[in-house]
N, C-alpha and C positions, 0 to 999 in steps of 0.2 A: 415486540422487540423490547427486551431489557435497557433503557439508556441510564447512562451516570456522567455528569457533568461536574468532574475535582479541581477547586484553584488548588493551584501547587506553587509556593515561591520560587523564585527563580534560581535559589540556591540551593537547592534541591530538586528540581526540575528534571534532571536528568536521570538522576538516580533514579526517582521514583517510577519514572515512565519504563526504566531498563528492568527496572523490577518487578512489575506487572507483566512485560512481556514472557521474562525469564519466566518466571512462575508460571503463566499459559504455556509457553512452550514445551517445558516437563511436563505437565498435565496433559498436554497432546502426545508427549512420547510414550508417558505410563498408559495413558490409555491406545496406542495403535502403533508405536514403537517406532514412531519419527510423526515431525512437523512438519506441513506443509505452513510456511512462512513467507507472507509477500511483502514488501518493500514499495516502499514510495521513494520520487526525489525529494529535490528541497533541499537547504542549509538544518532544519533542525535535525537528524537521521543523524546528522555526523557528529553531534554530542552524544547522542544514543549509543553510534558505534563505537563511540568509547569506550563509555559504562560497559558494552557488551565485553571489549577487549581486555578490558581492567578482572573483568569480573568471569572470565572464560570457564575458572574452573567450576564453577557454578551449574555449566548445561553441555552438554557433549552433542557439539555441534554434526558431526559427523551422523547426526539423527536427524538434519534438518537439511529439507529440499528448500529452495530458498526460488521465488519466483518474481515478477515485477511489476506492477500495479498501471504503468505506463511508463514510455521512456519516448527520447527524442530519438528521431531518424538519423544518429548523426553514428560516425567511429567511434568504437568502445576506448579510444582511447581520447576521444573530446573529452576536456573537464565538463562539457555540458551532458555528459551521459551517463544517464544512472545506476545501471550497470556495470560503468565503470570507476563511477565515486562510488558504489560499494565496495566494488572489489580492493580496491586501494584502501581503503579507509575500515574494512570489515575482513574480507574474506582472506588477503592475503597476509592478515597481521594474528589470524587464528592459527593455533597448532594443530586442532582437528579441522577438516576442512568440512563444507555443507557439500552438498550437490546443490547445483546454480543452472538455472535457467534464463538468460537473457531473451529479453523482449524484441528486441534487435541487434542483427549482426552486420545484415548486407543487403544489396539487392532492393527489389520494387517493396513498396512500403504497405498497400493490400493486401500482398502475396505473404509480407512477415507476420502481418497479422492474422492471416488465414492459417499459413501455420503454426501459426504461436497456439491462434485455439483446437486446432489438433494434436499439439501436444500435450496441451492442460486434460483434455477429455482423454487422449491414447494413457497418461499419465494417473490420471483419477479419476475418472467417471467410471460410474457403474450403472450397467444398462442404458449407458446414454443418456445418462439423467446430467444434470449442468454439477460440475465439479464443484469441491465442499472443500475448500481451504480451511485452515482450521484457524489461522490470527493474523493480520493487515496490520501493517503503523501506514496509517494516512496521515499526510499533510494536508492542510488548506491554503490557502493565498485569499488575499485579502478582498478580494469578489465574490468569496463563496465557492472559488471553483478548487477541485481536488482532481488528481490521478489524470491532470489535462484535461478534463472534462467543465467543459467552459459554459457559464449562463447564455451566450450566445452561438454556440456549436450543435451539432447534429449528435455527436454521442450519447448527449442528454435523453434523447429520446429513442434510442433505439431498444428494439424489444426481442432481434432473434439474433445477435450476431452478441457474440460472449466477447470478443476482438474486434476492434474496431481502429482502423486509420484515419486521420482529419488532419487535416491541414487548419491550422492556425492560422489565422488573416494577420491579424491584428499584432501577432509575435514574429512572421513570416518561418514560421515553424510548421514542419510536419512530426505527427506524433503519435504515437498507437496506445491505447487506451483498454483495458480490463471495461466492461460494460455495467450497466445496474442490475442487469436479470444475474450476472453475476457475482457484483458486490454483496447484492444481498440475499447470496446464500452462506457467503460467509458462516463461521460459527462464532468469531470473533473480533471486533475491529477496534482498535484503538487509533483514536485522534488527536493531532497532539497539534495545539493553537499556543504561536508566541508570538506577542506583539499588540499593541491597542489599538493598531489599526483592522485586526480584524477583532474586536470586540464586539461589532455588531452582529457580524456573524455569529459565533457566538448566541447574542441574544435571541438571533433570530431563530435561530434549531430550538433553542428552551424554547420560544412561546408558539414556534411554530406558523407564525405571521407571513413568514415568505416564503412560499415551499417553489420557487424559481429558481431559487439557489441551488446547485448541483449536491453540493453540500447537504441541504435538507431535503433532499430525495433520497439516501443510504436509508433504508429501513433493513434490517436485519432480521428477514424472516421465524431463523428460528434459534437466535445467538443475541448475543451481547455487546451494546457500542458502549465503549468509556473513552469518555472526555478528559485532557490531561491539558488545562489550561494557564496562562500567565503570563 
């Protein structure tokens, strides 16, 4: 795995991350003639989906499947749902629209995730092999943990299920989770860290010192992870 770790100021922060994206994404469309594009939560996304709004005519959305990394069990119309702060904040403020995949709609919370990874694979797999997104914006939070995937949760280690549901103790959240056998087929992931309380983290992915961190388990088999920090 290719990794790149960039300080970016914070006044240009956004731009640059929306720019990196843009540019992988047309790179996915010239070469397969659309993106498979996944989405995280989190507050940093919705400076992104600015730059993306501001800057629309740049990439012809209508080329881009758009998918979700994880999301809470809750209505797509909770401000707590990611799905739903994209669609507000992204998808309904484009003139070309994406095709959207929500991670959850309704219903038992195994069962969404069961078919969520039936869609990914009816969607893009070939021969059955684990689906091959082409670029992720991940978030982290300040434990290391990303995509709800928590240092102290069962997601962490799972090795056959690509979709995965947990219950959150600690947040009293349930949440469905994208897995690692999946993350890291990835072709491309972008990370994007704001704030100095997760600085250590951070640190810890460069030296590699703590690989308990959910965070420093994304190996990207046969793609690219870039760091967009500050």
């Amino acid at each position: 795995m290719n990794v790149q770790f960039n300080e970016i100021n914070e006044e240009i922060f956004f731009k640059t991350v929306s720019t990196c994206l843009i540019e992988e994404i047309n790179r996915a469309i010239q070469e397969n003639g659309l993106c498979r594009f996944v989405l995280s939560g989190g507050r940093t996304p919705l400076g992104i989906f600015d730059q993306f709004v501001e800057n629309e005519n740049k990439l012809d959305w209508s080329k881009v499947d758009i998918y979700w990394l994880d999301e809470r069990c809750v209505s797509q119309d909770s401000p707590e749902s990611n799905f739903g702060v994209a669609k507000r904040h992204l998808i309904d403020r484009l003139r070309k629209k994406p095709k959207y995949y929500p991670m959850y709609t309704s219903g038992e919370y195994s069962q969404a995730a069961l078919e969520y990874e039936e869609l990914i694979r009816r969607n893009i797999s070939k021969n059955n092999e684990i689906p091959v997104f082409d670029i992720a914006l991940i978030g982290i939070g300040s434990d290391g943990h990303f995509a709800s995937i928590f240092p102290e949760g069962n997601v962490l280690a799972e090795k056959y299920k690509l979709i995965k549901h947990e219950y959150v103790e600690k947040l009293g959240s349930n949440r469905i989770s994208m897995t690692l056998p999946l993350i890291n087929k990835f072709k491309h992931g972008v990370v994007v860290s704001r704030g100095k309380d997760k600085s250590w983290v951070v640190e810890s992915c460069k030296s590699k010192e703590n690989m308990s961190l959910p965070i420093s388990r994304v190996n990207i088999e046969n793609g690219t992870l870039t760091w967009f920090i500050c």
